[in-house]
C-alpha positions as CSV (number, residue, x, y, z in Angstrom):
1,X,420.9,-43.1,85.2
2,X,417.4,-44.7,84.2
3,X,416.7,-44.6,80.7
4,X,413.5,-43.5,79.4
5,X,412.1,-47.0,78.9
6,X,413.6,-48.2,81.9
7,X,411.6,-45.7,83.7
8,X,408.7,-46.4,81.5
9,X,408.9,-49.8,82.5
10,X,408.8,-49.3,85.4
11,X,405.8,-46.7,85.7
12,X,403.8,-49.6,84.2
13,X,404.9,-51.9,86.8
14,X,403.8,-49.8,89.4
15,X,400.6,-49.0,87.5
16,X,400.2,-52.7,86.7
17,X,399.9,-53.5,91.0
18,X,397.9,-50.4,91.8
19,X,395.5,-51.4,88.9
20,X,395.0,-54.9,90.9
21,X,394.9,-53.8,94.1
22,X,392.2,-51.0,93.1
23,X,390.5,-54.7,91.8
24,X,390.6,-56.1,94.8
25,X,389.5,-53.1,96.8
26,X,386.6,-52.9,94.9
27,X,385.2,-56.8,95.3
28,X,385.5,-56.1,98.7
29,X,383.4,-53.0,98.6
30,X,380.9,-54.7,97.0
31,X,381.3,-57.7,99.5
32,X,380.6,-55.4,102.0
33,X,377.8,-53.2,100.2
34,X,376.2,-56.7,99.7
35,X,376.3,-57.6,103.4
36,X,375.1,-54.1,104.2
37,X,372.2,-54.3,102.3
38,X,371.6,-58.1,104.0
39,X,371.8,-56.5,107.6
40,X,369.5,-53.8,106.3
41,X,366.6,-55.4,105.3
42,X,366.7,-58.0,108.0
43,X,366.9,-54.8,110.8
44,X,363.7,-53.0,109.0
45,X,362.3,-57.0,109.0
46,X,362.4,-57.4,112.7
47,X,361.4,-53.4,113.3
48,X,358.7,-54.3,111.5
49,X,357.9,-57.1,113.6
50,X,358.3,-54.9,116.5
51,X,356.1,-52.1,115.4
52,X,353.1,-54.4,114.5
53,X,353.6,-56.2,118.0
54,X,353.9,-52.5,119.5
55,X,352.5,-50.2,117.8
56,X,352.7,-47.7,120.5
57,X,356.6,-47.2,120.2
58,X,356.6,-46.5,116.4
59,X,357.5,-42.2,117.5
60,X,360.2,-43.7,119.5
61,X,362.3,-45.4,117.5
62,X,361.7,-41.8,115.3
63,X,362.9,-39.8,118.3
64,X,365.5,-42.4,119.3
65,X,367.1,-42.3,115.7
66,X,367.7,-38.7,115.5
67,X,366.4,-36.2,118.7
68,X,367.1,-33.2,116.1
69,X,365.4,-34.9,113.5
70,X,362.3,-35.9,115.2
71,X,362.3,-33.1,117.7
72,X,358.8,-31.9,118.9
73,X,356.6,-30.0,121.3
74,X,354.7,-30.3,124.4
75,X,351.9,-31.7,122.3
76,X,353.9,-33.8,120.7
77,X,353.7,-32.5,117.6
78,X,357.0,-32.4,115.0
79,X,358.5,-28.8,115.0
80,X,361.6,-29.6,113.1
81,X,360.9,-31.5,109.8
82,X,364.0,-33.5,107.7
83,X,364.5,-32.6,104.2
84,X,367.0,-33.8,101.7
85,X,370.0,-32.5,103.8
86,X,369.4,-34.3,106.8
87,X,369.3,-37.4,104.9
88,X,372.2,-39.6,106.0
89,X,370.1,-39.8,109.6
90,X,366.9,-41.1,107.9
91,X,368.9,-43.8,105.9
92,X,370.8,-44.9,108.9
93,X,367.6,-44.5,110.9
94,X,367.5,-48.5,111.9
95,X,371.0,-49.3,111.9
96,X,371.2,-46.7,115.1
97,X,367.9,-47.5,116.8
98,X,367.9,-48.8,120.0
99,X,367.0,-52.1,121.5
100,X,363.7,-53.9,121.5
101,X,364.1,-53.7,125.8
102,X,365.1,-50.3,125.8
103,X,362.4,-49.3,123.7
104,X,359.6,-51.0,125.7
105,X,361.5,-49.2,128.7
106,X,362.2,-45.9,127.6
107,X,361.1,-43.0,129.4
108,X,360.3,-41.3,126.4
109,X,357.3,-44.0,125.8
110,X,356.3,-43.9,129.5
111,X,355.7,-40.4,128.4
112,X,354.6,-40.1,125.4
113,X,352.2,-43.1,127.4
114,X,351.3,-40.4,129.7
115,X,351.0,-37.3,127.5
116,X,348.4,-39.4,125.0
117,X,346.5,-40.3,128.1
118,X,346.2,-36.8,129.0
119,X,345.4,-35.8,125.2
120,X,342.8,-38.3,125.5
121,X,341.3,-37.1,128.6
122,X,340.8,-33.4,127.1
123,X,338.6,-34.4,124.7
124,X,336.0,-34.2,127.3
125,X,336.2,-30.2,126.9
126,X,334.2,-29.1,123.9
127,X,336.5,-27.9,121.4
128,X,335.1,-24.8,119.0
129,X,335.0,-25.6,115.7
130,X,333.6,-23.7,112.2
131,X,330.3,-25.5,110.7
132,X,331.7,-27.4,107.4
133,X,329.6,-26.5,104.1
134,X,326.2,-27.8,103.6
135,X,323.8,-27.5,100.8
136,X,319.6,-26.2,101.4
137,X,319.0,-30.0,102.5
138,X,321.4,-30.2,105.3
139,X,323.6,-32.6,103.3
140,X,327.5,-32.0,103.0
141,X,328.8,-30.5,100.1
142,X,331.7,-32.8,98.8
143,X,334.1,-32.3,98.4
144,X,335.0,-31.6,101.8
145,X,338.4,-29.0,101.3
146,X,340.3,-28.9,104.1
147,X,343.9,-27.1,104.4
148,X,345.8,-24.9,102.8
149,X,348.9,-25.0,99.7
150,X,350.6,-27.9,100.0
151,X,348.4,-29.3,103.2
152,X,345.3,-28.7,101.1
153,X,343.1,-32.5,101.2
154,X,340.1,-32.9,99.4
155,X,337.8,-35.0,101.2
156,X,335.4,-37.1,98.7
157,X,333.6,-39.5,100.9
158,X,333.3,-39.9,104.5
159,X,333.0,-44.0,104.2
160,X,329.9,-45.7,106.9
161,X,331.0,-47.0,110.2
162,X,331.6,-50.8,111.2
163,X,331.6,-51.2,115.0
164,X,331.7,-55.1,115.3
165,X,334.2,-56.1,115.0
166,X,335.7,-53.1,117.2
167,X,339.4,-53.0,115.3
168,X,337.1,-50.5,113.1
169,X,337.9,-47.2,115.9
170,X,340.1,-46.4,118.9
171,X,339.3,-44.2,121.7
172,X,340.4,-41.2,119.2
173,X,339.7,-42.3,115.7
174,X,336.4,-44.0,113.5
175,X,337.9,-45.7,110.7
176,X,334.8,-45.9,108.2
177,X,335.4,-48.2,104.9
178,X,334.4,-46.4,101.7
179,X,336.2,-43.2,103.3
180,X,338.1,-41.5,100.1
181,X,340.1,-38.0,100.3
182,X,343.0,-37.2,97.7
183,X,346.0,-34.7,97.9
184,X,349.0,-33.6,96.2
185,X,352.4,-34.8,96.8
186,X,355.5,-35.2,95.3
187,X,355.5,-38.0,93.0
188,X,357.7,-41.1,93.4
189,X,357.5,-41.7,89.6
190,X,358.9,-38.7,88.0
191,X,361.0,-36.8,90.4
192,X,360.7,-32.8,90.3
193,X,356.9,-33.2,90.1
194,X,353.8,-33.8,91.9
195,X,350.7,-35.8,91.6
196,X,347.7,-36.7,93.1
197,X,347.4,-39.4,95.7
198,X,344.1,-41.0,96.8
199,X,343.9,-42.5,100.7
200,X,341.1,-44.5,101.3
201,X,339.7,-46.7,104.4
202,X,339.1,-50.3,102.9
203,X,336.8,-53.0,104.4
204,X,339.8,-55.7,105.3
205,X,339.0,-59.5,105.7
206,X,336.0,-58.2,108.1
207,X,339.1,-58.4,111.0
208,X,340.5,-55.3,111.1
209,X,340.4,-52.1,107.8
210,X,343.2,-51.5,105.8
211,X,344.7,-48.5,104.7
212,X,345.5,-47.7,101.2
213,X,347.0,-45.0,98.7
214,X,347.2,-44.9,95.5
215,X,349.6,-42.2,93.2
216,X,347.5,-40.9,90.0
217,X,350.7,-42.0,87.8
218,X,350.8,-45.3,89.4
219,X,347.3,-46.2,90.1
220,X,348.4,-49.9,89.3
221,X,351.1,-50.5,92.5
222,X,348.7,-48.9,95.3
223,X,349.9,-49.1,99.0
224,X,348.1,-50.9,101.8
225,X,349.3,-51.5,105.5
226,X,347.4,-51.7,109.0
227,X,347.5,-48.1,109.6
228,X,347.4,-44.9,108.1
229,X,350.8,-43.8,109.0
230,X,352.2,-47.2,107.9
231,X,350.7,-46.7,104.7
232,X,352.1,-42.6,104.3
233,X,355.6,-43.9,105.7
234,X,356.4,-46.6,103.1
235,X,355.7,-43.5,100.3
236,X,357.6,-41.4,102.3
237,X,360.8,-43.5,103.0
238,X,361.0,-43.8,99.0
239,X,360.8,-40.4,98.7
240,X,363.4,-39.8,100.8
241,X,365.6,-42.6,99.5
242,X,365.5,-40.6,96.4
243,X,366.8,-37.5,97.8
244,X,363.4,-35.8,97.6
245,X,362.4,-32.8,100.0
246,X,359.6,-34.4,102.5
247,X,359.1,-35.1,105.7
248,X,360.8,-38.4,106.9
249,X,357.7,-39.0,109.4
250,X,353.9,-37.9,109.2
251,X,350.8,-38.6,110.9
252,X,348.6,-40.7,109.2
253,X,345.2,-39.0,110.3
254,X,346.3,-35.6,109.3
255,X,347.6,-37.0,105.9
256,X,344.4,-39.1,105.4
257,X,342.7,-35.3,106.8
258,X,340.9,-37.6,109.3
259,X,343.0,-35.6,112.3
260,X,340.8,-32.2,110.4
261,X,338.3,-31.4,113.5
262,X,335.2,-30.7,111.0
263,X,335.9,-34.2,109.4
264,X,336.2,-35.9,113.0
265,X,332.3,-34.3,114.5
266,X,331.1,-35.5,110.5
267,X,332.3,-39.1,111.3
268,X,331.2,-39.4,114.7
269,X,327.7,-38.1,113.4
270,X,327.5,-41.1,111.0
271,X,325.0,-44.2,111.9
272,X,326.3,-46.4,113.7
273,X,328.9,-44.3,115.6
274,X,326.8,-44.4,119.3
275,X,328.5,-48.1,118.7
276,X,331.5,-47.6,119.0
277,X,332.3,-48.6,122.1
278,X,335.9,-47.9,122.7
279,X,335.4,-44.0,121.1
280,X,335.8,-41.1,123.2
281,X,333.0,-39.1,121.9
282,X,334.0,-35.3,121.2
283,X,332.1,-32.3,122.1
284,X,331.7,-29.1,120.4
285,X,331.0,-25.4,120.7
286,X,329.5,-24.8,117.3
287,X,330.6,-20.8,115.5
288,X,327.7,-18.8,114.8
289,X,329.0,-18.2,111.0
290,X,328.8,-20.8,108.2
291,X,331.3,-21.2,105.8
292,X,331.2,-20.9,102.5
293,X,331.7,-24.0,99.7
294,X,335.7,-24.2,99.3
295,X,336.8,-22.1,102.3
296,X,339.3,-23.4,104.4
297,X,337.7,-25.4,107.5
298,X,338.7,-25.6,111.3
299,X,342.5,-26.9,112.3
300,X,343.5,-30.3,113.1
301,X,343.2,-31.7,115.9
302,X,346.0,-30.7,118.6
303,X,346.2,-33.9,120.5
304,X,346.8,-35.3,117.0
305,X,350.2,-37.9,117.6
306,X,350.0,-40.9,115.3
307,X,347.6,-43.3,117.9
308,X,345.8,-45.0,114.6
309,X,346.6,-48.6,114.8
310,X,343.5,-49.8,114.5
311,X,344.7,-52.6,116.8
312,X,346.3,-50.6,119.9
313,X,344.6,-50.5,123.0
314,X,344.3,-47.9,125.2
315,X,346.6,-48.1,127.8
């Protein structure tokens, strides 16, 4: 029979080789979190480089990811939105995705290709909209308040329209430098709070505009891309990285309020806008009944589906 400090001896052995194998088990972990984080950043590098060479396919590599995630309906639209529990699918979203061929030659682009070429062709028919708020002039009142709770956008400025070059509008969109609207959102700063964030339309290097956001309680590190969903995305990937409850994809316009019917007619109204060569003008059937300053204003646009690259082509 083992005597206690035989036994005690031996417990520490034991606990001695567990202790260095738990050592080594964690080096590799780290190993391996470290290569993880390599393959990570280079895969949302060359997805990158994919979506700014095709800008086109940026809903399908959303649908791709996660079809329950990103599900929507016949006009495209998202009708099941990820929160915080569905988060292990919007962190793995790149390491899943599919191939840069099968992408290009998916038949869910070929008819999301289709269904945007229909959307555009409809806005031919006049669409009825509510007059937005003006003062005894005929001059808007700003600010422009469009939505409701937490879709509620105040729209400050409408911003004047470039046409040449034309990388300033698409078929569907008019994107005017000096346009400023703001909104509330949670804030990446202090979790479990909100803040204001201002989106604005900026005059680029005279090529092309760029889109930026700024949070009130970081007004120093403002956002910028090529788009205004690229711009909403980066804030909302670190929001979801945090384990916030948001949307894991937006549309730019509607964030922006730019997809609000009542702010699309004011745009295409501005001087200038007749230039536009690539613009599908809109029509409109005009309500009878004026609204009153701060009332909510007409829905966004249906067709709305994240075409606001300012560089894509219509196809």
């Amino acid at each position: 029979m083992m005597s206690y400090r035989d036994t005690a001896n031996s417990l520490t052995a034991k606990v001695k080789v567990a202790l260095e194998k738990r050592e080594e088990l964690v080096k590799q972990y780290e190993s391996i979190r470290s290569e993880l984080r390599v393959s990570k950043a280079e895969n949302t590098h060359l997805l990158d480089m994919i979506l700014k060479a095709y800008p086109e396919i940026s809903e399908d590599i959303s649908s791709c990811s996660s079809s329950d995630e990103y599900a929507t309906d016949d006009n495209g639209e998202d009708v099941a939105a990820t929160d915080k529990h569905g988060q292990r699918n919007g962190k793995r979203e790149y390491a899943d995705s599919p191939s840069t061929q099968q992408l290009l030659n998916s038949p869910t682009r070929m008819t999301k290709r289709r269904r945007r070429q229909g959307k555009r062709d409809d806005r031919n028919d006049p669409k009825r909209i509510e007059p937005l708020p003006r003062d005894s002039k005929g001059h808007v009142v700003y600010p422009i308040v469009i939505g409701r709770g937490q879709d509620r956008i105040e729209v400050h400025d409408l911003g004047r329209v470039i046409w040449d070059p034309d990388t300033y509008h698409t078929s569907r969109y008019i994107w005017t430098p000096g346009f400023r609207s703001t909104r509330n959102h949670p804030s990446i700063k202090n979790n479990n709070t909100s803040c204001i964030y201002t989106s604005e339309v900026l005059e680029g290097n005279g090529e092309a505009p760029v889109f930026q956001v700024t949070a009130e309680d970081m007004p120093d590190k403002p956002f910028r891309a090529s788009s205004s969903s690229g711009v909403w995305k980066q804030i909302l990937d670190i929001l979801t990285a945090k384990g916030i409850n948001v949307k894991t994809h937006a549309s730019g316009p509607q964030m922006y309020g730019l997809g609000n019917l009542g702010v699309t007619k004011l745009i295409q109204e501005l001087e200038g806008a007749e230039k536009c060569t690539k613009y599908t003008k809109q029509k409109w059937i005009e309500s009878n009944a004026a609204l009153l300053h701060g009332t909510d204003t007409p829905d966004e646009d249906e067709d709305d589906d994240d075409d606001d690259d300012p560089g894509e082509e219509d196809e």
